[in-house]
VEXMARRO-389199 format. One record per atom (N, C-alpha, C, CB): residue in one letter; x, y, z; atom name. Coordinates in steps of 0.2 Angstrom, whole numbers, plus 2048, in hexadecimal, padded with zeros to 3 digits. Glycine has a CB too. Example, Ala and Ser with C-alpha at 12.3 -4.5 7.8 and 13.67 -1.06 7.14 Angstrom:
[pt "A"; [842; 7E4; 827]; "N"],
[pt "A"; [83E; 7EA; 827]; "CA"],
[pt "A"; [842; 7F0; 827]; "C"],
[pt "A"; [839; 7EA; 82D]; "CB"],
[pt "S"; [840; 7F5; 823]; "N"],
[pt "S"; [844; 7FB; 824]; "CA"],
[pt "S"; [840; 800; 827]; "C"],
[pt "S"; [846; 7FD; 81D]; "CB"],
This chain:
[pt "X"; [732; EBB; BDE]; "N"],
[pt "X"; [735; EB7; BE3]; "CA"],
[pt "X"; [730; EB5; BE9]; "C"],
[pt "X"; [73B; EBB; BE6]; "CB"],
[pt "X"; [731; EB0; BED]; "N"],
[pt "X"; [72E; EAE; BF0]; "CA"],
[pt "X"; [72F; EB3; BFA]; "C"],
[pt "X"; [731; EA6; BEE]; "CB"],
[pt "X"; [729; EB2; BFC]; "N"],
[pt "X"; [72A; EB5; C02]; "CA"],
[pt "X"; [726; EB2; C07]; "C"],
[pt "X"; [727; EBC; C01]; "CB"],
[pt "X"; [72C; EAC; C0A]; "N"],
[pt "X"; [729; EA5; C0D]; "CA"],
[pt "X"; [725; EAB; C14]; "C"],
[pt "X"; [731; E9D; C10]; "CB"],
[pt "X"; [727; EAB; C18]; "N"],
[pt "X"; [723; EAF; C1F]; "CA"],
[pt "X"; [720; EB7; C1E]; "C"],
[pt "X"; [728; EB0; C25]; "CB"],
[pt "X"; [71A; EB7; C1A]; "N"],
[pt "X"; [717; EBF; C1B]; "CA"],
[pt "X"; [71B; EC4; C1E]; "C"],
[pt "X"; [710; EBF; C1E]; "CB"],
[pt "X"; [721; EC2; C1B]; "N"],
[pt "X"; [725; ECA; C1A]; "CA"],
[pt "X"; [72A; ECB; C1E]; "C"],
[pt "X"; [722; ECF; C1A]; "CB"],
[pt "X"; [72C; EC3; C22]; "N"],
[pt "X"; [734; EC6; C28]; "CA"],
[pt "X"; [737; EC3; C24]; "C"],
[pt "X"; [735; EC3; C32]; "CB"],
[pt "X"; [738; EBE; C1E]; "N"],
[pt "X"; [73C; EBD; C1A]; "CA"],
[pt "X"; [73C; EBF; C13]; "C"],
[pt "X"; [73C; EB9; C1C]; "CB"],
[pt "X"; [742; EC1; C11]; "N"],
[pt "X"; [742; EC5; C07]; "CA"],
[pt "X"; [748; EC3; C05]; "C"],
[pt "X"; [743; ECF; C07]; "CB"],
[pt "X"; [748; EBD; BFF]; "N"],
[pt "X"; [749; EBA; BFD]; "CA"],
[pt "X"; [74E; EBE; BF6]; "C"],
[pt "X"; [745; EB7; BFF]; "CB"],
[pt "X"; [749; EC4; BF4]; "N"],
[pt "X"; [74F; EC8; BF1]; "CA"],
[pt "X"; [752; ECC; BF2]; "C"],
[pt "X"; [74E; EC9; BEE]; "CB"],
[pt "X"; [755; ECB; BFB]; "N"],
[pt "X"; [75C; ECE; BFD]; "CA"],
[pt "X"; [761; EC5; BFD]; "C"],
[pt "X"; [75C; ED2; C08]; "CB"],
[pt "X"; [761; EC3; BF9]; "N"],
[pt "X"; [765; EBB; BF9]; "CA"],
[pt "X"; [767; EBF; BF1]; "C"],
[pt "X"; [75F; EB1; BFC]; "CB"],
[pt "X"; [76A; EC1; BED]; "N"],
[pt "X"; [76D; EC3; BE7]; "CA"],
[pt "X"; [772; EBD; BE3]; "C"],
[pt "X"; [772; EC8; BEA]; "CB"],
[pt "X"; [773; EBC; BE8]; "N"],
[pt "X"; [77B; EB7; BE6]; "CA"],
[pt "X"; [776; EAE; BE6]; "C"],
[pt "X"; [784; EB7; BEF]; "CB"],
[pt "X"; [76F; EAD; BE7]; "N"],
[pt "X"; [76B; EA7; BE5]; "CA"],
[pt "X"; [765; EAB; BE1]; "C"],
[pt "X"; [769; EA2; BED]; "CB"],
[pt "X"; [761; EA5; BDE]; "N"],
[pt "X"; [75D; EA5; BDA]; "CA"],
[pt "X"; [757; EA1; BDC]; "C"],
[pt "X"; [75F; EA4; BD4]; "CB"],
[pt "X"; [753; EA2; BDB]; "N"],
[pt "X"; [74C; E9F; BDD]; "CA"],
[pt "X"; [74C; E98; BDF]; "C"],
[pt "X"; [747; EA0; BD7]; "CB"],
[pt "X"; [74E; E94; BD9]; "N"],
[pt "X"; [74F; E8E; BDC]; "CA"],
[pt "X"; [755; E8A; BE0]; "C"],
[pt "X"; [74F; E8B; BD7]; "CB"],
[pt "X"; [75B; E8D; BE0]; "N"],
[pt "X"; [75E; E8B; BE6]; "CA"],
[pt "X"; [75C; E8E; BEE]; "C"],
[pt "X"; [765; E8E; BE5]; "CB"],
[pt "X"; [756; E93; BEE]; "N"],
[pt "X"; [754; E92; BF4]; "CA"],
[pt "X"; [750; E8F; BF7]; "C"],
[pt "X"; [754; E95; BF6]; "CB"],
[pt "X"; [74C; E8E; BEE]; "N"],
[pt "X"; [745; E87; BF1]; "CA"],
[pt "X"; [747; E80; BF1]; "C"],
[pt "X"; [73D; E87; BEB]; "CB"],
[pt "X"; [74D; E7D; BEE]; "N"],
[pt "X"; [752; E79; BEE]; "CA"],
[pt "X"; [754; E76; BF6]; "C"],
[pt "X"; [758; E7D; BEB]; "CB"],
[pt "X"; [758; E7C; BF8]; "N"],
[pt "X"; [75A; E7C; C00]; "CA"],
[pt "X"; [754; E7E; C04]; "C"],
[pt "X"; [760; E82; C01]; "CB"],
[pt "X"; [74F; E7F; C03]; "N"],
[pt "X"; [749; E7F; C07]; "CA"],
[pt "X"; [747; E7A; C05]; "C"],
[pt "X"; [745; E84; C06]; "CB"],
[pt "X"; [747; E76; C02]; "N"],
[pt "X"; [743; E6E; C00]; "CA"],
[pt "X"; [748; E67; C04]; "C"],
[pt "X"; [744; E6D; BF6]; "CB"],
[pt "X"; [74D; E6A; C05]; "N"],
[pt "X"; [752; E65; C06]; "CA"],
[pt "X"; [752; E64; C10]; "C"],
[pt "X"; [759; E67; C01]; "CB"],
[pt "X"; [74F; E6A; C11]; "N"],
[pt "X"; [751; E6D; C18]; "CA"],
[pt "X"; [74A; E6A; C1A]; "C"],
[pt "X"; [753; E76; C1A]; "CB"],
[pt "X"; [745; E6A; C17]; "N"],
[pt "X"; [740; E67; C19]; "CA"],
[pt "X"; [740; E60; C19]; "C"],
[pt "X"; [73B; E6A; C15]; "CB"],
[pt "X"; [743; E5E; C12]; "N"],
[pt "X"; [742; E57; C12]; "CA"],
[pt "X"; [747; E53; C18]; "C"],
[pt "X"; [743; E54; C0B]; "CB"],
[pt "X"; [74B; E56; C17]; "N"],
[pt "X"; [753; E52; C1F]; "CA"],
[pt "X"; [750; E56; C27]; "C"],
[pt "X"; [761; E57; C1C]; "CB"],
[pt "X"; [74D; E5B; C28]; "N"],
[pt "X"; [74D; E5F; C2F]; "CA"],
[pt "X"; [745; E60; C31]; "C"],
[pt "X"; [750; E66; C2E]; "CB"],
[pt "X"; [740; E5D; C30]; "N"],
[pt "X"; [73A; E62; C30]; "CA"],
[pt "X"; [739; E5C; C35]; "C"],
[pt "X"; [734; E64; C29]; "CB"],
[pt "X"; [736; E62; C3C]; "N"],
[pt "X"; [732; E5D; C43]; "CA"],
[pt "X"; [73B; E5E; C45]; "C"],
[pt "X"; [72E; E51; C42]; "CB"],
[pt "X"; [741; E62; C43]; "N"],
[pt "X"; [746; E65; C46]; "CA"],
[pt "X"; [745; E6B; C4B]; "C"],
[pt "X"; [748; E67; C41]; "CB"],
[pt "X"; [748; E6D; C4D]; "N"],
[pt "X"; [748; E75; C50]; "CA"],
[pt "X"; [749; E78; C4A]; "C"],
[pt "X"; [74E; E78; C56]; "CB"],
[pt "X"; [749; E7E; C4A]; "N"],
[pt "X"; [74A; E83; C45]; "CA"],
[pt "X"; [753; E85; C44]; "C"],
[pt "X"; [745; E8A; C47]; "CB"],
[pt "X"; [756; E85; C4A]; "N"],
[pt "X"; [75E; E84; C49]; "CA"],
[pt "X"; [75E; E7E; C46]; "C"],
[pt "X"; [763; E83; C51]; "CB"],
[pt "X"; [75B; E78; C46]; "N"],
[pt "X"; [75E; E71; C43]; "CA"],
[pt "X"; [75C; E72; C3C]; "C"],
[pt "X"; [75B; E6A; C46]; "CB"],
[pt "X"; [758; E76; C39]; "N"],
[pt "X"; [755; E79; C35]; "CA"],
[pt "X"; [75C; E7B; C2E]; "C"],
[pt "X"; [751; E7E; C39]; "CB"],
[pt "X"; [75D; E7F; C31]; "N"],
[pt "X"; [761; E84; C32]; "CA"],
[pt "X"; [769; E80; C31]; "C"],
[pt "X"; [75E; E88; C39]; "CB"],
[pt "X"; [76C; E7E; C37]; "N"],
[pt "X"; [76F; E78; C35]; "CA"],
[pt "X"; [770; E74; C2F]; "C"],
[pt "X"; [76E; E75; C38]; "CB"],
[pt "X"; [76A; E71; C2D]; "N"],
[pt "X"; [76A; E6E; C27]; "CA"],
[pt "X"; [76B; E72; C20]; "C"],
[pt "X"; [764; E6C; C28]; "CB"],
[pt "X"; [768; E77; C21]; "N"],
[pt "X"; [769; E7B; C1D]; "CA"],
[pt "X"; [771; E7D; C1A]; "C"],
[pt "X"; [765; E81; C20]; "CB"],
[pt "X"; [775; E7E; C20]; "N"],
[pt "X"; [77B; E81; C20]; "CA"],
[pt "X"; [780; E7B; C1F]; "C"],
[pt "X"; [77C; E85; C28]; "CB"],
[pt "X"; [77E; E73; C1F]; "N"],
[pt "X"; [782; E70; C1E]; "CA"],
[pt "X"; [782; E6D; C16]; "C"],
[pt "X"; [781; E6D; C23]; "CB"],
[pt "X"; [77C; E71; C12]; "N"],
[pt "X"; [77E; E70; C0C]; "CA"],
[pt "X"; [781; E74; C09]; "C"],
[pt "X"; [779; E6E; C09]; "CB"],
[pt "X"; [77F; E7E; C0D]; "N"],
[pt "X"; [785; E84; C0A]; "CA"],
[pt "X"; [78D; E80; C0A]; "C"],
[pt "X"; [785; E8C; C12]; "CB"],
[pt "X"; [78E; E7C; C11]; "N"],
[pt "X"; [795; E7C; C11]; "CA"],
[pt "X"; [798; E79; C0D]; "C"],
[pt "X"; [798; E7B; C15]; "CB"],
[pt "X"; [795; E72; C0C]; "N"],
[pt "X"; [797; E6E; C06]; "CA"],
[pt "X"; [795; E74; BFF]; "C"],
[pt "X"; [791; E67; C05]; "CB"],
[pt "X"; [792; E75; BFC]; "N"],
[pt "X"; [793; E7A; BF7]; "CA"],
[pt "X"; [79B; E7D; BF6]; "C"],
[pt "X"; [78F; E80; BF7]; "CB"],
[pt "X"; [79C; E82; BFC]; "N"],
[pt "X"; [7A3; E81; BFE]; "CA"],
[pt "X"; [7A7; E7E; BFD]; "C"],
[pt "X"; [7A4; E82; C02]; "CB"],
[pt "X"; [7A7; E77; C00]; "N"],
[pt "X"; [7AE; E74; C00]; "CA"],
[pt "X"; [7AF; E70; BFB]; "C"],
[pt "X"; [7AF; E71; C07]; "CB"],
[pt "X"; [7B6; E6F; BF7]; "N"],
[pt "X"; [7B8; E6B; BF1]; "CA"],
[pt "X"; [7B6; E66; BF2]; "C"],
[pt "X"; [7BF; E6A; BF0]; "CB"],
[pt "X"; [7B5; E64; BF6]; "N"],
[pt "X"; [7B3; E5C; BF7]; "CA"],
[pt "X"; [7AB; E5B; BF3]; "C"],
[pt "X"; [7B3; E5A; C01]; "CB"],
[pt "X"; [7A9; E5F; BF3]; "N"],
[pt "X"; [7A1; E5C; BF1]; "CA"],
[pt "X"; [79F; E61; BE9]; "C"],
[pt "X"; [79B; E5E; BF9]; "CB"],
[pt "X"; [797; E64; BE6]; "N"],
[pt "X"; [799; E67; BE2]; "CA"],
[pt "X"; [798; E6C; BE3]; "C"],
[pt "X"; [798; E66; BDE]; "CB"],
[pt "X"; [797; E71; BDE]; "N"],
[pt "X"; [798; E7A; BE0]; "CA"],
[pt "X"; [78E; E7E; BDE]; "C"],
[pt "X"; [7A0; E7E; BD7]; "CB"],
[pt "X"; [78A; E78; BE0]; "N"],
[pt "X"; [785; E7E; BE1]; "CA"],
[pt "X"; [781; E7A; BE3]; "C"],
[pt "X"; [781; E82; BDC]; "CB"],
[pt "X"; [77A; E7C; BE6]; "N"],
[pt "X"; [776; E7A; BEB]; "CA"],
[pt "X"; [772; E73; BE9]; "C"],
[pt "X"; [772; E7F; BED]; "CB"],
[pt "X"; [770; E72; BE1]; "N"],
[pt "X"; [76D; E6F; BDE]; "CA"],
[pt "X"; [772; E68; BDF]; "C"],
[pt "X"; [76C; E71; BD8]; "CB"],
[pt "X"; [777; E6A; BDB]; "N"],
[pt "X"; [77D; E65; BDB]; "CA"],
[pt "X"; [77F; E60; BE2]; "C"],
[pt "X"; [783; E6B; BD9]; "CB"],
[pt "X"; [77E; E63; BE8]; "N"],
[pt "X"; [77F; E61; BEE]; "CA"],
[pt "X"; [77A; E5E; BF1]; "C"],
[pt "X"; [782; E66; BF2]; "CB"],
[pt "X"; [776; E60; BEF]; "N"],
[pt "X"; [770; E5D; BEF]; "CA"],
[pt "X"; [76C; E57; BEB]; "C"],
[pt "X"; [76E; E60; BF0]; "CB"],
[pt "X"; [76F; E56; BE7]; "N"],
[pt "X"; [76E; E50; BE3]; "CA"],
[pt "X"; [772; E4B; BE3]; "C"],
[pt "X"; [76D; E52; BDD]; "CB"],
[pt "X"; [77A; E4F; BE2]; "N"],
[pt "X"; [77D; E49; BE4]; "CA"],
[pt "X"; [77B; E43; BE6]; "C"],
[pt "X"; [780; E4A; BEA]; "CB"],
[pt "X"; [77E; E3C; BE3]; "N"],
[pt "X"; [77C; E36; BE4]; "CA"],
[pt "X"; [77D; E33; BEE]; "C"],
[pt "X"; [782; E31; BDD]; "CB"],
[pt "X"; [77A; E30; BEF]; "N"],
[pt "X"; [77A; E2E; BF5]; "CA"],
[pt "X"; [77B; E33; BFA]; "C"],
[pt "X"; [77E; E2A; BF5]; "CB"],
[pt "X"; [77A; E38; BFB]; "N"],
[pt "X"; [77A; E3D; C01]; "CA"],
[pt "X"; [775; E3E; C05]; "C"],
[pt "X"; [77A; E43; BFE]; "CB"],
[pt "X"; [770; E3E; C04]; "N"],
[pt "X"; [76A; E41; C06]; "CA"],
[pt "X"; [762; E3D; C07]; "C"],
[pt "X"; [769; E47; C01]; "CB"],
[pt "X"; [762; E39; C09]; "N"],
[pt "X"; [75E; E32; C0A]; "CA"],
[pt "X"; [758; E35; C07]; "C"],
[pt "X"; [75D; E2E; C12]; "CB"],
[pt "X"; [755; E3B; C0B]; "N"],
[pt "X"; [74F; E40; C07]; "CA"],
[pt "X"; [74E; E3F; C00]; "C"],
[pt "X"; [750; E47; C07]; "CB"],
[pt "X"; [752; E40; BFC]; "N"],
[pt "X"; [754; E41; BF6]; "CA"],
[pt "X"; [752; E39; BF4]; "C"],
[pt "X"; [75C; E46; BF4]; "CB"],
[pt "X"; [754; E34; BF4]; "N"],
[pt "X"; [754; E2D; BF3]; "CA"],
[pt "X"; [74C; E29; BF5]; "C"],
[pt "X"; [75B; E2B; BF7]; "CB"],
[pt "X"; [749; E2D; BFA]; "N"],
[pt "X"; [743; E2C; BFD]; "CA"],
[pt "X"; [73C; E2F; BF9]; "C"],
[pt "X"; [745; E2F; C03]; "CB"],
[pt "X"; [73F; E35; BF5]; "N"],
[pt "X"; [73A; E38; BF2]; "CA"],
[pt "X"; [736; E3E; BF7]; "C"],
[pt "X"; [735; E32; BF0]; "CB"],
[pt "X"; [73A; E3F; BFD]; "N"],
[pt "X"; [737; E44; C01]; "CA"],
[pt "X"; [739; E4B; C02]; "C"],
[pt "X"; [736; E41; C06]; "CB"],
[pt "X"; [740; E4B; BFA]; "N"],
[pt "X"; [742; E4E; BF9]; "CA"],
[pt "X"; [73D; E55; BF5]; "C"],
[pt "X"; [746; E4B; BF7]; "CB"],
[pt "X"; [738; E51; BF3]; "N"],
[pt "X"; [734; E53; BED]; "CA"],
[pt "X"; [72B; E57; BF1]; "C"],
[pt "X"; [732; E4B; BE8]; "CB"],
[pt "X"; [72D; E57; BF7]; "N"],
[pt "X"; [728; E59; BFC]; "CA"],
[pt "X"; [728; E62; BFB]; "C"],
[pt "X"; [72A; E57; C05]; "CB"],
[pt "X"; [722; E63; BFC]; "N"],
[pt "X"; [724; E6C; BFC]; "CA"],
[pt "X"; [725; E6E; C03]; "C"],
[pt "X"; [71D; E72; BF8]; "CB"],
[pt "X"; [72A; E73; C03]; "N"],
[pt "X"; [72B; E78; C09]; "CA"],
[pt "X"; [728; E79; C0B]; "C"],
[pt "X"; [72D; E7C; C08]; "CB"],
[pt "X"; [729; E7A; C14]; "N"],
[pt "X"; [723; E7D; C17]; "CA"],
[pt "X"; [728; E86; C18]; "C"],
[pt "X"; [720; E76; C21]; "CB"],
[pt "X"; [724; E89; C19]; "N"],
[pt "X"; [726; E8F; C1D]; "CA"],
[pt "X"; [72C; E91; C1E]; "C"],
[pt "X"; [723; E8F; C22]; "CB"],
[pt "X"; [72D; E8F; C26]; "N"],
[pt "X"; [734; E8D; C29]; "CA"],
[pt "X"; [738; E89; C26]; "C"],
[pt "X"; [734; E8C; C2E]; "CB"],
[pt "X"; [735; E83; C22]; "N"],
[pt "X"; [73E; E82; C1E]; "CA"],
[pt "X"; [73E; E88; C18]; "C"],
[pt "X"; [740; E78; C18]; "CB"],
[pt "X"; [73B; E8C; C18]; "N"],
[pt "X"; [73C; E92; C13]; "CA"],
[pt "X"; [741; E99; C16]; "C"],
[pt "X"; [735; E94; C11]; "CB"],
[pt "X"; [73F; E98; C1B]; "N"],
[pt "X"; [743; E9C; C21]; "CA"],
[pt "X"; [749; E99; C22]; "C"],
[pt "X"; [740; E9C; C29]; "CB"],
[pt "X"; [749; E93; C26]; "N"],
[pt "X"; [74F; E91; C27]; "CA"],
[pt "X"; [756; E91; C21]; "C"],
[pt "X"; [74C; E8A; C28]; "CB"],
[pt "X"; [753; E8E; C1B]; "N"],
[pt "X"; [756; E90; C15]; "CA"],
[pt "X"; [759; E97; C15]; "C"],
[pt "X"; [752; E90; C10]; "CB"],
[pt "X"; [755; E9F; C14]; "N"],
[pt "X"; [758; EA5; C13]; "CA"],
[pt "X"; [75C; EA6; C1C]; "C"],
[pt "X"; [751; EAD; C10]; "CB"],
[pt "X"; [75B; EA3; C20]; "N"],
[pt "X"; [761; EA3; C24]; "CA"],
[pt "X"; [767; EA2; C25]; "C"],
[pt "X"; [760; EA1; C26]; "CB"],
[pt "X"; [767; E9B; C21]; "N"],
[pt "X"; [76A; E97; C20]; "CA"],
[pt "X"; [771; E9A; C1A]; "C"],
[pt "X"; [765; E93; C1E]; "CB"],
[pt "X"; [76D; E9D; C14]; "N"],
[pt "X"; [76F; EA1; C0F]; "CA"],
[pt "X"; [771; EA8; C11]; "C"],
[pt "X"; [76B; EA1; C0A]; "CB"],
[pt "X"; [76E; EAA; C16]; "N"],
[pt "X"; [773; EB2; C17]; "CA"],
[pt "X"; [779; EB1; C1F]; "C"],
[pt "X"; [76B; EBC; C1A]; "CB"],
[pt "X"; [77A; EAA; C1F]; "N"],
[pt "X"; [781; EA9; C23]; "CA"],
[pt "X"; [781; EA6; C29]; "C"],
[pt "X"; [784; EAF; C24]; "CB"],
[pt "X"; [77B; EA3; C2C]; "N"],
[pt "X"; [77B; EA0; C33]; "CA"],
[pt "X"; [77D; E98; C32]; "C"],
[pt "X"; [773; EA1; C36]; "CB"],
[pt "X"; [780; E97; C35]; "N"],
[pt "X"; [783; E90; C34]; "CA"],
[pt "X"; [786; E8C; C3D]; "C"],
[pt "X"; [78A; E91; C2C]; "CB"],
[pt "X"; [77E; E8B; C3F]; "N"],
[pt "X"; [77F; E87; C44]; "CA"],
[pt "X"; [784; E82; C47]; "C"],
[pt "X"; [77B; E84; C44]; "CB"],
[pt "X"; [785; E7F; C41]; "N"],
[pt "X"; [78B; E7A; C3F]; "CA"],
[pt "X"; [792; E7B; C40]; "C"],
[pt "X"; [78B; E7A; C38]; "CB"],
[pt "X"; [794; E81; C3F]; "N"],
[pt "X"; [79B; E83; C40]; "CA"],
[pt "X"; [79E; E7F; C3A]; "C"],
[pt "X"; [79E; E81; C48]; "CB"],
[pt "X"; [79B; E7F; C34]; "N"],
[pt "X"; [7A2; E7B; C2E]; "CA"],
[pt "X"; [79F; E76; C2C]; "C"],
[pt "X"; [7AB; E78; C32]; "CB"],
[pt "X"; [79A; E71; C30]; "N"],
[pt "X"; [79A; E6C; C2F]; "CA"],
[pt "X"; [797; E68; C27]; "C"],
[pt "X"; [796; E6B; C36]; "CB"],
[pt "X"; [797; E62; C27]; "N"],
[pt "X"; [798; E62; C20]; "CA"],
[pt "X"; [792; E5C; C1E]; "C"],
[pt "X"; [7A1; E60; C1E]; "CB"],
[pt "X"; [790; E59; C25]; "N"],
[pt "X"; [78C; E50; C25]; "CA"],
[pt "X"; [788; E53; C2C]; "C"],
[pt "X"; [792; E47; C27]; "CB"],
[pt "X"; [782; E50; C2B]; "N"],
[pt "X"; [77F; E4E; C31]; "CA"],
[pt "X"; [77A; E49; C30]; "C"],
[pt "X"; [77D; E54; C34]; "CB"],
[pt "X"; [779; E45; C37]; "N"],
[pt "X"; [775; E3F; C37]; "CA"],
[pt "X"; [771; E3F; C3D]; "C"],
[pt "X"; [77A; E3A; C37]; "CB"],
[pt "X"; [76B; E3C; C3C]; "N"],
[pt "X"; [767; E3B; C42]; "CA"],
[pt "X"; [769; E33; C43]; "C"],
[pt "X"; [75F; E3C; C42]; "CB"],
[pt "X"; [76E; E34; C4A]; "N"],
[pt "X"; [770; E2D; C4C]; "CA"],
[pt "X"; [76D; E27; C4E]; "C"],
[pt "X"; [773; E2E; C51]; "CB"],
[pt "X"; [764; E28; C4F]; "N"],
[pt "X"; [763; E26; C52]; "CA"],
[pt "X"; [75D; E21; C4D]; "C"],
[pt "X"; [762; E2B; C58]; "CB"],
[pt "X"; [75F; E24; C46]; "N"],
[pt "X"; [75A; E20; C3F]; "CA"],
[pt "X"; [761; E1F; C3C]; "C"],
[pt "X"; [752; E26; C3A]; "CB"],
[pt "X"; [766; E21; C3B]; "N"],
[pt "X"; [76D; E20; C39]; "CA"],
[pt "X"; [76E; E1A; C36]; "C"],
[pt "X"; [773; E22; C3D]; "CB"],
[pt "X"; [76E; E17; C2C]; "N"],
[pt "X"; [771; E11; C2E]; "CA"],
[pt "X"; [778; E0E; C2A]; "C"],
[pt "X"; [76B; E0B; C2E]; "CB"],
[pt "X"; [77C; E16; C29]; "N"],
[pt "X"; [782; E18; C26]; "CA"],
[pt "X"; [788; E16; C2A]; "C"],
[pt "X"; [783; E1F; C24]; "CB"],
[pt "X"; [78B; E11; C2A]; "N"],
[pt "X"; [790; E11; C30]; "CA"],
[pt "X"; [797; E17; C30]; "C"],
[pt "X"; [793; E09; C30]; "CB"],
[pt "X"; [797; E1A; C29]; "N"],
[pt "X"; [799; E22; C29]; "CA"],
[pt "X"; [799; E25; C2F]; "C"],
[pt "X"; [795; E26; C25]; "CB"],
[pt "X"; [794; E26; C2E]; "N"],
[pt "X"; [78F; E2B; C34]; "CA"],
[pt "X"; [792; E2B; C38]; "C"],
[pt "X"; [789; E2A; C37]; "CB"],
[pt "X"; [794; E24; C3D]; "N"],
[pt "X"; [796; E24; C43]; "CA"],
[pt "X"; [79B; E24; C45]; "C"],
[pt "X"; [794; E20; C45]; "CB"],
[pt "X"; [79F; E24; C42]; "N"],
[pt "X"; [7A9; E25; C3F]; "CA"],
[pt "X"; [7AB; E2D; C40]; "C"],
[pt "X"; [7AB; E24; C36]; "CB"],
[pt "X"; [7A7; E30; C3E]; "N"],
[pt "X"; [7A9; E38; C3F]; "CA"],
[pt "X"; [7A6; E39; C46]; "C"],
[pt "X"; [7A5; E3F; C38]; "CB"],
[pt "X"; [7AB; E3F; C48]; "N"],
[pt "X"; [7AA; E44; C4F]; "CA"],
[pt "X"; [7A5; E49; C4D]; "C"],
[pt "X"; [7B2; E48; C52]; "CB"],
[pt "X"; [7A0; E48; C52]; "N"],
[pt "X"; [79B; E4A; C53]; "CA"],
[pt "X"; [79D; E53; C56]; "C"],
[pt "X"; [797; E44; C5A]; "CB"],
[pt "X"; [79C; E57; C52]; "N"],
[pt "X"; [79E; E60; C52]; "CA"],
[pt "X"; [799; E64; C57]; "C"],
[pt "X"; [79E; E64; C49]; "CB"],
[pt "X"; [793; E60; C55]; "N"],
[pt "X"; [78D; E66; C59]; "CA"],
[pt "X"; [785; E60; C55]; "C"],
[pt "X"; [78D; E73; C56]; "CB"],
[pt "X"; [783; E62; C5D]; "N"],
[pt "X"; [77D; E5B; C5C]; "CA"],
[pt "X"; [777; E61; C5E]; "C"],
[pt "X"; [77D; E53; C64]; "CB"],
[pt "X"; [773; E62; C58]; "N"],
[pt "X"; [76C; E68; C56]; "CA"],
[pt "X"; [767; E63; C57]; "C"],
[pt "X"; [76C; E6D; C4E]; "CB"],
[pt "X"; [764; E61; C5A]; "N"],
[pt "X"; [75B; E5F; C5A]; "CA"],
[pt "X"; [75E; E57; C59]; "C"],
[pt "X"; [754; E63; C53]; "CB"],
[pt "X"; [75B; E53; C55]; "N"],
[pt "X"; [75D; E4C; C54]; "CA"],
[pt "X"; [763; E49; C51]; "C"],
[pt "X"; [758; E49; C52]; "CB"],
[pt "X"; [767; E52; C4E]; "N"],
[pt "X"; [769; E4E; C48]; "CA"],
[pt "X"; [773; E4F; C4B]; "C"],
[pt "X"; [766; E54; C40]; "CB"],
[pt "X"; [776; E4C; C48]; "N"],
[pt "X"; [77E; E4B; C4C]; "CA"],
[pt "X"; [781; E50; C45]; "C"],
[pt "X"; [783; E41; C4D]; "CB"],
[pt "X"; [786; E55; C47]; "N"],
[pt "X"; [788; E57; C41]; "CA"],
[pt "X"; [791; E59; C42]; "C"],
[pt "X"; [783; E5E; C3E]; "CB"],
[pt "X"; [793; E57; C3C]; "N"],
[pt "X"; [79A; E53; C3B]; "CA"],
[pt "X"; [79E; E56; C37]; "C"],
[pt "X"; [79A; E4C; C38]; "CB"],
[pt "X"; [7A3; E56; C36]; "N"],
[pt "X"; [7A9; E5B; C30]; "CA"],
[pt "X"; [7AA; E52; C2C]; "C"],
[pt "X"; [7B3; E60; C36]; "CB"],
């Protein structure tokens, strides 16, 4: 298993994921949040845990993350970037239950946004550039 920060993070206390859902959710958190804070990080991270969760979208990390039209990263090819460090952190944060978010299910940097979605939902908690929405 992987041991992104010489040893403040251990990846096999996460049981309930496997190798590639957290280099998955570490790929994805890099590719949508990097030049983030580490809460927005982190955030990101959590707003793909909740969708895993909720009926509405599908039931694992890969899945939610591939999803057709979600994730502009993913459609950009910068999905395919390797992890740095801290989206490796941010990820097992992410995964043992921090969720900045409070629920949230979307988020968008308003400010390169050109979804008019985006702008329709109530803004829940604003983390570094990015707006995040139920």
């Amino acid at each position: 298993m992987l041991n992104p920060t010489s040893g403040t993070t251990n990846l096999h206390s996460l049981p309930d994921y496997d190798y590639q859902e957290v280099y998955n959710l570490a790929k994805i958190i890099h590719a949508e949040a990097r030049g983030e804070t580490f809460d927005g990080m982190v955030a990101v991270g959590a707003v793909v845990l909740n969708r895993v969760e909720d009926q509405q979208f599908p039931n694992t990390i890969e899945e939610v993350i591939l999803q057709p039209r979600q994730f502009s990263s993913v459609n950009d090819g910068q999905f395919n970037l390797e992890p740095n460090k801290t989206a490796l952190e941010a990820a097992y944060i992410a995964l043992i239950g921090m969720d900045p978010t409070n629920g949230c299910l979307y988020f968008y940097n308003p400010t390169i946004a050109t979804v008019a979605w985006s702008f329709k939902r109530k803004t829940e908690v604003v983390i570094g550039n990015h707006s995040f929405t139920k």
